[in-house]
PDB file of N, CA, C and O in Angstrom:
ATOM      1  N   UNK A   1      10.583  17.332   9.176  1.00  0.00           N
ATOM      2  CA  UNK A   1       9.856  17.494   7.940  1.00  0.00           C
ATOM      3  C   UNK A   1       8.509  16.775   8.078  1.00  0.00           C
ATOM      4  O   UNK A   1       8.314  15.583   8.320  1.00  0.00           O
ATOM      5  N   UNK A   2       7.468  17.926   7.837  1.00  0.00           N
ATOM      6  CA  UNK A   2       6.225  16.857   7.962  1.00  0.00           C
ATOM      7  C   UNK A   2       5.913  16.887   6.519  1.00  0.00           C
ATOM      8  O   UNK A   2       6.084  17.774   5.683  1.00  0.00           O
ATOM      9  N   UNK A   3       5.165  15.116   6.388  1.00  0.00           N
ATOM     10  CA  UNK A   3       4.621  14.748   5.544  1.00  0.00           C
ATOM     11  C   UNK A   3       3.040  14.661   5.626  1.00  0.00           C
ATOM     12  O   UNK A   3       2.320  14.368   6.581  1.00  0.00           O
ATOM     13  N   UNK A   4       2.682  15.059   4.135  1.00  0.00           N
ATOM     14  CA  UNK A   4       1.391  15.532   3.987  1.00  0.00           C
ATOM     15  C   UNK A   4       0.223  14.263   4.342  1.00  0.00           C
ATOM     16  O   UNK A   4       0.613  13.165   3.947  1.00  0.00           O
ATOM     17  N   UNK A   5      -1.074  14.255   4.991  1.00  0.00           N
ATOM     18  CA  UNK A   5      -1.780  13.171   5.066  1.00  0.00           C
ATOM     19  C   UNK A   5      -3.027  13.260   5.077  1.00  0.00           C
ATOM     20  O   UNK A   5      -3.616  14.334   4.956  1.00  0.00           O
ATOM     21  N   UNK A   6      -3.533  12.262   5.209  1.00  0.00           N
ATOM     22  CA  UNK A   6      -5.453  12.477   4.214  1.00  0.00           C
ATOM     23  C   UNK A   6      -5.906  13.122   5.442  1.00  0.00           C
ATOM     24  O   UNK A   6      -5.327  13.153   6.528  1.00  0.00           O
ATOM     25  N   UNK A   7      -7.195  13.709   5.061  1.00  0.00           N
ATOM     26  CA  UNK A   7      -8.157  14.223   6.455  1.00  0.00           C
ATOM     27  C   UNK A   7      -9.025  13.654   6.401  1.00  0.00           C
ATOM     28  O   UNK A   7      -9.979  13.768   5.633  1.00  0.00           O
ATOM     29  N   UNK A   8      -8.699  12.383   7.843  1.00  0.00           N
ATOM     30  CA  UNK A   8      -9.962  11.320   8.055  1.00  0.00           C
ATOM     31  C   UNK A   8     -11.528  12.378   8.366  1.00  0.00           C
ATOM     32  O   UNK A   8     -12.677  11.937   8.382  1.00  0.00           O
ATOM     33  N   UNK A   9     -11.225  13.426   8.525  1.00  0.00           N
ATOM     34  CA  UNK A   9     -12.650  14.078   8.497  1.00  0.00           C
ATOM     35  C   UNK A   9     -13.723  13.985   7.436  1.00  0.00           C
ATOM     36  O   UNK A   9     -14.871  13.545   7.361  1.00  0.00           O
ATOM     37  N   UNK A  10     -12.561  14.790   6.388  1.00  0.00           N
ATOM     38  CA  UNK A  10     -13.186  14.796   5.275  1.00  0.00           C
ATOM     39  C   UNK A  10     -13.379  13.621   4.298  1.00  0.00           C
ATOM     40  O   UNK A  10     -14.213  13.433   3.412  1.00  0.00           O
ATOM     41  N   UNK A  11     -12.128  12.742   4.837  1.00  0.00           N
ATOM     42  CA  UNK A  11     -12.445  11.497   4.071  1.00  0.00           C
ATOM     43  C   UNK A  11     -14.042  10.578   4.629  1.00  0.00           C
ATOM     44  O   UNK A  11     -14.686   9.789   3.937  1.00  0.00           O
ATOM     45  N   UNK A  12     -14.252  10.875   5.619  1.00  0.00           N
ATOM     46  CA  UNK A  12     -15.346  10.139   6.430  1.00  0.00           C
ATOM     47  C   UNK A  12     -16.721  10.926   5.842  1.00  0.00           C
ATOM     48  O   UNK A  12     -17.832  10.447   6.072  1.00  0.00           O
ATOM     49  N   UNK A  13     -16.560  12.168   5.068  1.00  0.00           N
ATOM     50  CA  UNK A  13     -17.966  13.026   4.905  1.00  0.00           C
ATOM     51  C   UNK A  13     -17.947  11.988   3.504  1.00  0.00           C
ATOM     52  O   UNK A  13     -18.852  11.176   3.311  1.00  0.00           O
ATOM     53  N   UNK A  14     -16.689  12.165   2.498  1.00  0.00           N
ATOM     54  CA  UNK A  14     -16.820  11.551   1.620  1.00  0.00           C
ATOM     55  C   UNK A  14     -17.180   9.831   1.415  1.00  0.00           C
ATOM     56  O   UNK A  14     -17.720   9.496   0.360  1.00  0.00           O
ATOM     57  N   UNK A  15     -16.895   8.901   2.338  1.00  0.00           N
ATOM     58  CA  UNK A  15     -17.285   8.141   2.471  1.00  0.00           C
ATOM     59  C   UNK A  15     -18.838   7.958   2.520  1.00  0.00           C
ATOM     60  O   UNK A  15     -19.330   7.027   1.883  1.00  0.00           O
ATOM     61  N   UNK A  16     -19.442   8.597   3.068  1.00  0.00           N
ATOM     62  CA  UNK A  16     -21.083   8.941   3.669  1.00  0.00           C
ATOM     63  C   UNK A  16     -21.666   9.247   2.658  1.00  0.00           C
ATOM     64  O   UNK A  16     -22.863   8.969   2.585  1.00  0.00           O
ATOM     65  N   UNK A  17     -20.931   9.993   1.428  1.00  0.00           N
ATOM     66  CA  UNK A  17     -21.464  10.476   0.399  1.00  0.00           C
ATOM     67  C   UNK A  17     -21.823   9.276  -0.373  1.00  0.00           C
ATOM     68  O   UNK A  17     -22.928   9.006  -0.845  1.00  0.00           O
ATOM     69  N   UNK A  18     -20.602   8.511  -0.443  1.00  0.00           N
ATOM     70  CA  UNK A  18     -21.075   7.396  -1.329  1.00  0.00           C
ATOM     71  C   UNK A  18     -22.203   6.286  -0.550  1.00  0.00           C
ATOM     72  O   UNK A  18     -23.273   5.912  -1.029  1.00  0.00           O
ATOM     73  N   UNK A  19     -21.843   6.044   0.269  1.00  0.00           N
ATOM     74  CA  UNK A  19     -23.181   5.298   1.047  1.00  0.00           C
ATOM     75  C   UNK A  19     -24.475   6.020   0.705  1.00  0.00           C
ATOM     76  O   UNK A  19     -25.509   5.361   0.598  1.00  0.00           O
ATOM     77  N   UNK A  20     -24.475   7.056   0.566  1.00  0.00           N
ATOM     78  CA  UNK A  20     -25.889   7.884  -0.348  1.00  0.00           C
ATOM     79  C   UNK A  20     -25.944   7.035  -1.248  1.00  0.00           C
ATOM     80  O   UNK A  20     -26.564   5.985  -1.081  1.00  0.00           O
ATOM     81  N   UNK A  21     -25.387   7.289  -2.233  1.00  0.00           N
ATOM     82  CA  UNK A  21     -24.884   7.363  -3.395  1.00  0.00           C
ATOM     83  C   UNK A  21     -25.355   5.991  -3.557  1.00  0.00           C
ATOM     84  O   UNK A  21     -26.208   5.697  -4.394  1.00  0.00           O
ATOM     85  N   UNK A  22     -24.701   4.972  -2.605  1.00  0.00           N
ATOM     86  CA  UNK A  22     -24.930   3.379  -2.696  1.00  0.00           C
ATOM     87  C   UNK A  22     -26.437   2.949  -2.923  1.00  0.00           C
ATOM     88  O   UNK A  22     -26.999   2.193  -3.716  1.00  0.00           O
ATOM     89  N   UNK A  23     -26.815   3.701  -1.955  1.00  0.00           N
ATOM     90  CA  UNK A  23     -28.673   3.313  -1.605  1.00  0.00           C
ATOM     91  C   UNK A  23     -28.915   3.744  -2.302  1.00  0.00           C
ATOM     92  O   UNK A  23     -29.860   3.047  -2.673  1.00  0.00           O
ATOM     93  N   UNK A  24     -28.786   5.084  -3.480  1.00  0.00           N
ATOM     94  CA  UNK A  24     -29.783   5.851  -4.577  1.00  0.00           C
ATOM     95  C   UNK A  24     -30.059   4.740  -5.536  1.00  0.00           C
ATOM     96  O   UNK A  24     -31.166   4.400  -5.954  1.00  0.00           O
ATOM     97  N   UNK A  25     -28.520   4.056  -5.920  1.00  0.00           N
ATOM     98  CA  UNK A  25     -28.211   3.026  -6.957  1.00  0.00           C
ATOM     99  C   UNK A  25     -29.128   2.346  -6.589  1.00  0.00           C
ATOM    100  O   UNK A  25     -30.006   2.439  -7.447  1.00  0.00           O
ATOM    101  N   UNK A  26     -29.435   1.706  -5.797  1.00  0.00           N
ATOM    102  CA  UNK A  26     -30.132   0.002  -6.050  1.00  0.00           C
ATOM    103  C   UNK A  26     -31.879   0.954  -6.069  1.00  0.00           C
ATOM    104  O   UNK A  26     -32.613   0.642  -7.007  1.00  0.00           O
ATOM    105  N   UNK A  27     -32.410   2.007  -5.080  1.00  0.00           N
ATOM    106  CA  UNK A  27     -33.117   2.553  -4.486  1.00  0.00           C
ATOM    107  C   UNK A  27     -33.839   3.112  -5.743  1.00  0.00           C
ATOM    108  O   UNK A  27     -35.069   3.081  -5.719  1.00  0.00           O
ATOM    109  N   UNK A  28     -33.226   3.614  -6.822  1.00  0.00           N
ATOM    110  CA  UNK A  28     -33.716   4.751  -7.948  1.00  0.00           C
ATOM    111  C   UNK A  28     -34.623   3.122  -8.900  1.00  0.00           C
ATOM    112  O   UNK A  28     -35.711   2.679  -9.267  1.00  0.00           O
ATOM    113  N   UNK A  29     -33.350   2.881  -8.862  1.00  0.00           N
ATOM    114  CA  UNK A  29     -33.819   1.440 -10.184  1.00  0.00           C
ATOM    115  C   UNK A  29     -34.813   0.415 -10.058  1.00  0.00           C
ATOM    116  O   UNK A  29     -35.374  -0.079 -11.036  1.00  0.00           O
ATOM    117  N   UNK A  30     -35.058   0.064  -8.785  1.00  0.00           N
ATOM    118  CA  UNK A  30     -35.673  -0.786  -8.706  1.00  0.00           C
ATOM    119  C   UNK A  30     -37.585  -0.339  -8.499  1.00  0.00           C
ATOM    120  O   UNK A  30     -38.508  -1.152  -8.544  1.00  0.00           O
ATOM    121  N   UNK A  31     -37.678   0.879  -8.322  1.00  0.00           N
ATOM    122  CA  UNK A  31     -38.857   1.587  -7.836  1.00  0.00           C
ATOM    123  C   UNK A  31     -38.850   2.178  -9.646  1.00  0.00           C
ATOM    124  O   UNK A  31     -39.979   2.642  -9.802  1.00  0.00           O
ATOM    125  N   UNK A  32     -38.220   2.297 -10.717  1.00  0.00           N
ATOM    126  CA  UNK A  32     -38.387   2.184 -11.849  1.00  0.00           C
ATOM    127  C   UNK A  32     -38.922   1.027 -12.563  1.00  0.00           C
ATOM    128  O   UNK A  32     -39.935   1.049 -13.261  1.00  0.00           O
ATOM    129  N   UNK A  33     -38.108  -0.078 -12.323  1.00  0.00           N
ATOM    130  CA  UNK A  33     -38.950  -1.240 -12.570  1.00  0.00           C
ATOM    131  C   UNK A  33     -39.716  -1.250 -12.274  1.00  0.00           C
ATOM    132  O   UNK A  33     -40.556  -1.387 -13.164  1.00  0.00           O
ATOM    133  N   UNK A  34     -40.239  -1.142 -10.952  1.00  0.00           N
ATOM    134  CA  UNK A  34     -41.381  -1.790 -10.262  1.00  0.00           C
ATOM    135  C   UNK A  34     -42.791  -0.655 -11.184  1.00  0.00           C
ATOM    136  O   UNK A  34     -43.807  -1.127 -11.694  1.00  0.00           O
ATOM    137  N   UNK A  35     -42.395   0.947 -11.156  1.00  0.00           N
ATOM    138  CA  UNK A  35     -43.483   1.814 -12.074  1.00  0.00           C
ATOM    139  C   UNK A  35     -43.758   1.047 -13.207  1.00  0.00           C
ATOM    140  O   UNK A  35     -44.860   0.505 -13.299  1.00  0.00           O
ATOM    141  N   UNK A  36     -42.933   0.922 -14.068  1.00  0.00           N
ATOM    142  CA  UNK A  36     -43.115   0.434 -15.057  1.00  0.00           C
ATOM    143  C   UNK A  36     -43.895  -0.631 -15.944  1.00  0.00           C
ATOM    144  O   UNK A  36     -44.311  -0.667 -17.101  1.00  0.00           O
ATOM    145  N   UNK A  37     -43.892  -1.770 -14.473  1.00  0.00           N
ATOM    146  CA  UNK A  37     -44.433  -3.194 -15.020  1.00  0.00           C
ATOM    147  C   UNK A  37     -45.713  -2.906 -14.582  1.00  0.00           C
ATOM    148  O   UNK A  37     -46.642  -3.645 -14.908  1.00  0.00           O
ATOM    149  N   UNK A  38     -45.971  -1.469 -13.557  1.00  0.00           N
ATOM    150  CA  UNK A  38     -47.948  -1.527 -13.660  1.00  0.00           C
ATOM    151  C   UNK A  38     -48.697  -0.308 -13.861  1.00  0.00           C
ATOM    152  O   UNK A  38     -49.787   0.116 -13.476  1.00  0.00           O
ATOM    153  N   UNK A  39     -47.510   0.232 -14.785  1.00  0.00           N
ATOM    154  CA  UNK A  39     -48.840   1.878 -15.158  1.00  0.00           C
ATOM    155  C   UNK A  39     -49.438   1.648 -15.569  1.00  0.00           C
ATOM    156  O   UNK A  39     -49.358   1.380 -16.768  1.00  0.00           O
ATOM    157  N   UNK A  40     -50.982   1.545 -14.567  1.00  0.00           N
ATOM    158  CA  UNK A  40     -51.615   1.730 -14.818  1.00  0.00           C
ATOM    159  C   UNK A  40     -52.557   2.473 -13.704  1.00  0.00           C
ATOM    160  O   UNK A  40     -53.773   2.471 -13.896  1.00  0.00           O
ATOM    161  N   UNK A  41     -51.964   3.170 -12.431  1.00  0.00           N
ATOM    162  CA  UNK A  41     -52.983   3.972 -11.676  1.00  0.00           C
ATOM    163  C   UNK A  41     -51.940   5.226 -11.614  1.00  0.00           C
ATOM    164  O   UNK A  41     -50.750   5.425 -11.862  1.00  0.00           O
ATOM    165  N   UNK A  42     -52.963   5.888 -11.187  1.00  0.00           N
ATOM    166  CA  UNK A  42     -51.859   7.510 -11.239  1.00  0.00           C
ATOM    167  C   UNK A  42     -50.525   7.963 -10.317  1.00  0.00           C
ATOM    168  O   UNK A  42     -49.533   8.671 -10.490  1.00  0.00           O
ATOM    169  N   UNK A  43     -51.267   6.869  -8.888  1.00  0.00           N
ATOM    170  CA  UNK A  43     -50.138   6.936  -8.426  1.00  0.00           C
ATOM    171  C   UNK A  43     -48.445   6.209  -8.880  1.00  0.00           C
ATOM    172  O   UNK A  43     -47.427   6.386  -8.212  1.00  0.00           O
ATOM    173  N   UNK A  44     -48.524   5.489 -10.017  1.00  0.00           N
ATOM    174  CA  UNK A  44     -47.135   4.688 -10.524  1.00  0.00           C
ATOM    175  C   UNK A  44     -46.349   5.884 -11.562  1.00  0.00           C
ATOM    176  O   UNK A  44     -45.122   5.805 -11.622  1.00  0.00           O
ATOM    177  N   UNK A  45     -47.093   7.059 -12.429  1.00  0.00           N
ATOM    178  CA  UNK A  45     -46.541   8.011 -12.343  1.00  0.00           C
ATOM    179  C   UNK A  45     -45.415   8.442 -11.605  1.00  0.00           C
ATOM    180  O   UNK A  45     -44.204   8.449 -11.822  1.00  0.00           O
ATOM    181  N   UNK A  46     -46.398   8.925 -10.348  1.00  0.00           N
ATOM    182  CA  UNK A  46     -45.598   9.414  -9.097  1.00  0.00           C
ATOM    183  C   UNK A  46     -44.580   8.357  -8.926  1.00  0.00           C
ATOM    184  O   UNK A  46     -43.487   8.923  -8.913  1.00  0.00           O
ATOM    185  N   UNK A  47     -44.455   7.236  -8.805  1.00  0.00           N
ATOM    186  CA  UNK A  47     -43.412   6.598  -8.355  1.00  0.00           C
ATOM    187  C   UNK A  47     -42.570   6.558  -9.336  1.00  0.00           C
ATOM    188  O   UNK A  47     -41.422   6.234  -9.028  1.00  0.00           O
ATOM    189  N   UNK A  48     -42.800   6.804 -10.496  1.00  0.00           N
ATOM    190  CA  UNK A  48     -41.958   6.956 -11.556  1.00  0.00           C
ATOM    191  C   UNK A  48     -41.221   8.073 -11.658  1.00  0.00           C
ATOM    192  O   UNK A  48     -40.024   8.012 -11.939  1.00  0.00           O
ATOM    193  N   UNK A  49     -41.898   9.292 -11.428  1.00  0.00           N
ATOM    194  CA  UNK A  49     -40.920  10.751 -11.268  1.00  0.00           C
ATOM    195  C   UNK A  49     -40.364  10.614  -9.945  1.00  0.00           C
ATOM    196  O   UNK A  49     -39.472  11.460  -9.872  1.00  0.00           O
ATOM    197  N   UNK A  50     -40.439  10.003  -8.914  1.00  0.00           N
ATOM    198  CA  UNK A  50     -39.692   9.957  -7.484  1.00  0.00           C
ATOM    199  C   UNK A  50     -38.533   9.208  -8.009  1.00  0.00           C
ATOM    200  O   UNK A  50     -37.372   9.420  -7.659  1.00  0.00           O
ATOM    201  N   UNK A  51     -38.963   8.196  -8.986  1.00  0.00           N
ATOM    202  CA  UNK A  51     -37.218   6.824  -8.725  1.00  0.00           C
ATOM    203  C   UNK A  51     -36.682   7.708  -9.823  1.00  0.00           C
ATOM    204  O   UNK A  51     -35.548   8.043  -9.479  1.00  0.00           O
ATOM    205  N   UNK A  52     -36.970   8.199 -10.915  1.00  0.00           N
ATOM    206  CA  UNK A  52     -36.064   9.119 -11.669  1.00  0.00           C
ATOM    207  C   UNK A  52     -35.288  10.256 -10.872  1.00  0.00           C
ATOM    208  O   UNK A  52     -34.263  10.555 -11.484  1.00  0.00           O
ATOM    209  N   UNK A  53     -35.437  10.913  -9.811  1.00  0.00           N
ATOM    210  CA  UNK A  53     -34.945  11.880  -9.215  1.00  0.00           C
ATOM    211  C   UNK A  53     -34.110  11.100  -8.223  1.00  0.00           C
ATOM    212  O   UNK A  53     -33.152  11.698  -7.735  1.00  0.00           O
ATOM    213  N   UNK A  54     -34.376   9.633  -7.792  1.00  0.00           N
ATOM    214  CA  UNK A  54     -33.276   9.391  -7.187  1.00  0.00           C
ATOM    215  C   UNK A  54     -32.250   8.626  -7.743  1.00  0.00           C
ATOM    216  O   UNK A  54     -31.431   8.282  -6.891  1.00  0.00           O
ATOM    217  N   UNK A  55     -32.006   8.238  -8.877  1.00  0.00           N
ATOM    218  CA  UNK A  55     -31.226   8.013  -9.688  1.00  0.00           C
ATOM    219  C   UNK A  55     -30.717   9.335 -10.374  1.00  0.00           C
ATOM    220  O   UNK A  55     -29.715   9.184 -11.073  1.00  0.00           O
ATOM    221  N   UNK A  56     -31.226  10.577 -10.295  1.00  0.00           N
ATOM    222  CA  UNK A  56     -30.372  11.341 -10.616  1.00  0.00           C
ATOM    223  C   UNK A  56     -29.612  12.109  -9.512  1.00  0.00           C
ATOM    224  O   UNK A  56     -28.850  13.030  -9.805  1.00  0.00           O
ATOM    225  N   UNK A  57     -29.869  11.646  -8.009  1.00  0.00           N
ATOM    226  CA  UNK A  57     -29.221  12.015  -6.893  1.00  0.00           C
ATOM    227  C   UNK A  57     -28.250  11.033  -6.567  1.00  0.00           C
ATOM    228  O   UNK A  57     -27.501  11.337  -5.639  1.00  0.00           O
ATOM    229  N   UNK A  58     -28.025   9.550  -7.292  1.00  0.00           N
ATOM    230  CA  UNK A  58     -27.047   8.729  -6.763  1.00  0.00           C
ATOM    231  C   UNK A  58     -26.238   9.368  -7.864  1.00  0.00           C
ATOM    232  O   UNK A  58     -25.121   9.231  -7.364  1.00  0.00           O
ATOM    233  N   UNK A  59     -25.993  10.079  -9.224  1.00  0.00           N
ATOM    234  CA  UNK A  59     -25.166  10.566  -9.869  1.00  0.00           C
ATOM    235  C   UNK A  59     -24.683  11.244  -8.577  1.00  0.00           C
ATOM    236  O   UNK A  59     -23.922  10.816  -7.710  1.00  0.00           O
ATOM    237  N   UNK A  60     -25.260  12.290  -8.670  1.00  0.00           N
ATOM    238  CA  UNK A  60     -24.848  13.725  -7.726  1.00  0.00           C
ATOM    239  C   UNK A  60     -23.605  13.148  -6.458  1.00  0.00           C
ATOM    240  O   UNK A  60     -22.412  13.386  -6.270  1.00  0.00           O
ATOM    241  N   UNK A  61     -24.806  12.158  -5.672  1.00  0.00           N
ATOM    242  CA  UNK A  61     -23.764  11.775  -4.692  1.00  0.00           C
ATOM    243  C   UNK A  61     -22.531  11.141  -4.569  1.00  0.00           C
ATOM    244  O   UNK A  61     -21.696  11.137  -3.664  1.00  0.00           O
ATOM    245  N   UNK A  62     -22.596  10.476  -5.927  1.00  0.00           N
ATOM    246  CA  UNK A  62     -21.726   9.279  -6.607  1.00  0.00           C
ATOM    247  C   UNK A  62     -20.153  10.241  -6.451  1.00  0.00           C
ATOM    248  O   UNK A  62     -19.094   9.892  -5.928  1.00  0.00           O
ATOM    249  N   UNK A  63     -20.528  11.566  -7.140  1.00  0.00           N
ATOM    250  CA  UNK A  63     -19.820  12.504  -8.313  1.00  0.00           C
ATOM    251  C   UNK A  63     -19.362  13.632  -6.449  1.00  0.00           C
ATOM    252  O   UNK A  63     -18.319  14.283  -6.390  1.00  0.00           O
ATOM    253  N   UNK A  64     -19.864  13.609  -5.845  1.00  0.00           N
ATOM    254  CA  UNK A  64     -20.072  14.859  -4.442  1.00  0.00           C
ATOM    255  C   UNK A  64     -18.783  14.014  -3.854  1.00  0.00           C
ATOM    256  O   UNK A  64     -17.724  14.630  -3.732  1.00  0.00           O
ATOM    257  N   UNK A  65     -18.859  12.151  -3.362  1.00  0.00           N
ATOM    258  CA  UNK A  65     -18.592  11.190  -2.231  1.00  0.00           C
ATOM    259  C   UNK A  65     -16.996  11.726  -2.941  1.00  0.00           C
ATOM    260  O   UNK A  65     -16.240  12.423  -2.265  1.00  0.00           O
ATOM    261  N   UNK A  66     -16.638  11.296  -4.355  1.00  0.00           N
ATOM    262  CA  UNK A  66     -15.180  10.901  -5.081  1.00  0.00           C
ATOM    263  C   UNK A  66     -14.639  11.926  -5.220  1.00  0.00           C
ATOM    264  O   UNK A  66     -13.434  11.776  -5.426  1.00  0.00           O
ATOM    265  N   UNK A  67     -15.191  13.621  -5.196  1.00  0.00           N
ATOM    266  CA  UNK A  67     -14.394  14.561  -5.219  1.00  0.00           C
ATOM    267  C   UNK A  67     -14.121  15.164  -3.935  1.00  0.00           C
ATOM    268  O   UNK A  67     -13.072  15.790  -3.788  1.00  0.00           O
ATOM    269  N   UNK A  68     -14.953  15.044  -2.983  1.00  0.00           N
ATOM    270  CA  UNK A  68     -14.695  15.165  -1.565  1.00  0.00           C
ATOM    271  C   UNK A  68     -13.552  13.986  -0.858  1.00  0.00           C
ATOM    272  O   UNK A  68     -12.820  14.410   0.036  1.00  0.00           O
ATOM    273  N   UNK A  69     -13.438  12.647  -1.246  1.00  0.00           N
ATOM    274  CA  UNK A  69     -12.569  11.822  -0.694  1.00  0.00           C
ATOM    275  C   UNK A  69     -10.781  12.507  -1.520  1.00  0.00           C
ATOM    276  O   UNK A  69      -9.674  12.455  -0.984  1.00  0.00           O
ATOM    277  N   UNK A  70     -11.167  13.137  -3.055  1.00  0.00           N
ATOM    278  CA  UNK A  70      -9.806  13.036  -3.516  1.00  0.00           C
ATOM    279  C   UNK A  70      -9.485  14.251  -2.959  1.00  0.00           C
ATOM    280  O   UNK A  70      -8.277  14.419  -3.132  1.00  0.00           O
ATOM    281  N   UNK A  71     -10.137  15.488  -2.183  1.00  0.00           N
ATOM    282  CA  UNK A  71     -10.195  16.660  -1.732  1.00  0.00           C
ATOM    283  C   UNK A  71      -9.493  16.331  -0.360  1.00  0.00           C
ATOM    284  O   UNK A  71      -8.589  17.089  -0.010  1.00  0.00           O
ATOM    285  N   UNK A  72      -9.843  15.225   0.478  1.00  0.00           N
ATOM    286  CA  UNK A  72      -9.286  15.321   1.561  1.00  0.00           C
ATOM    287  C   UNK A  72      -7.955  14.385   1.272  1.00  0.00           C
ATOM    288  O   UNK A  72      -7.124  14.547   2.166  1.00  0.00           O
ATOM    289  N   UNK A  73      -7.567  13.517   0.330  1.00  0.00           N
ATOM    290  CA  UNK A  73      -5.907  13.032  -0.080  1.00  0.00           C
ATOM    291  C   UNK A  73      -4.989  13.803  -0.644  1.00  0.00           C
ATOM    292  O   UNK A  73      -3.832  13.464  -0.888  1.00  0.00           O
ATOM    293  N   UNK A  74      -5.742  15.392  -0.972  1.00  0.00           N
ATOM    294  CA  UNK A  74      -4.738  15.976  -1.677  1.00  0.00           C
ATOM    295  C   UNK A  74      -4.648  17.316  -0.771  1.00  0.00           C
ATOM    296  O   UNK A  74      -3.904  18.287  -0.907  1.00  0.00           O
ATOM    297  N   UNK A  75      -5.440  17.108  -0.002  1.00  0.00           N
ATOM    298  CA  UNK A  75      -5.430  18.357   1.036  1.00  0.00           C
ATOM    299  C   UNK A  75      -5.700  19.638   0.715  1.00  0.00           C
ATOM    300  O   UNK A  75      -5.021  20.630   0.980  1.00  0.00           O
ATOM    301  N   UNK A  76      -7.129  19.547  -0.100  1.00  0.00           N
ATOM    302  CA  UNK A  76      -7.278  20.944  -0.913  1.00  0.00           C
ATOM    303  C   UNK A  76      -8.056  21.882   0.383  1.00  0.00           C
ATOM    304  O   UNK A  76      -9.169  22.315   0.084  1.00  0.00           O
ATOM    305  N   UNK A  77      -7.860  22.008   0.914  1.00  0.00           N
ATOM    306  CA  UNK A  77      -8.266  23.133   1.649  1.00  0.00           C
ATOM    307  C   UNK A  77      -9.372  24.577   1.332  1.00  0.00           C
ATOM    308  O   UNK A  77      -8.957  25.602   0.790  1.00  0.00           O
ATOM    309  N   UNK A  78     -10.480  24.430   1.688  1.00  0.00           N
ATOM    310  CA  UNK A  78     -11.756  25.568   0.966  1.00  0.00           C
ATOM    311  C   UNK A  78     -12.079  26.822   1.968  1.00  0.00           C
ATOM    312  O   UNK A  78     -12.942  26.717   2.839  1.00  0.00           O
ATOM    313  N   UNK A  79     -11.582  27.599   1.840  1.00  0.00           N
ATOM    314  CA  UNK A  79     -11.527  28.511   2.751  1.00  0.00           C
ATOM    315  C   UNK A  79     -12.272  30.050   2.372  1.00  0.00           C
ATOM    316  O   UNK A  79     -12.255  30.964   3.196  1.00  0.00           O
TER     317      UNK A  79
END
């Protein structure tokens, strides 16, 4: 009788995901602060719509890493 078991493959993509995911977190926020305390040239704009898009990619990856890791413990298979 075999028993069912994770796929270190897929568990390893999902892992990677969150290591995205890790760097967006600190990566999005802190390049927000930093716009913030000096708009005042055009380029802090720009750094302001860049750290908003990567804070909305550490969601993504956050949300990609935890359904791909529970994908490879439950052995959902995408074919």
């Amino acid at each position: 009788m075999e028993t069912d078991r994770t796929n270190k493959e897929v568990l390893a993509k999902g892992l990677k995901f969150l290591g995205y995911a890790l760097a967006c977190m600190f990566t999005g926020p802190t390049l927000v602060y930093i716009s913030q305390t000096k708009l005042r040239k055009p380029i802090d704009l720009i750094v302001l719509i860049l750290s908003i898009v990567i804070c909305i990619l550490a969601i993504f990856f956050a949300f990609k890493g935890i359904n791909t890791i529970l994908d490879s413990m439950f052995n959902k298979n995408k074919n």
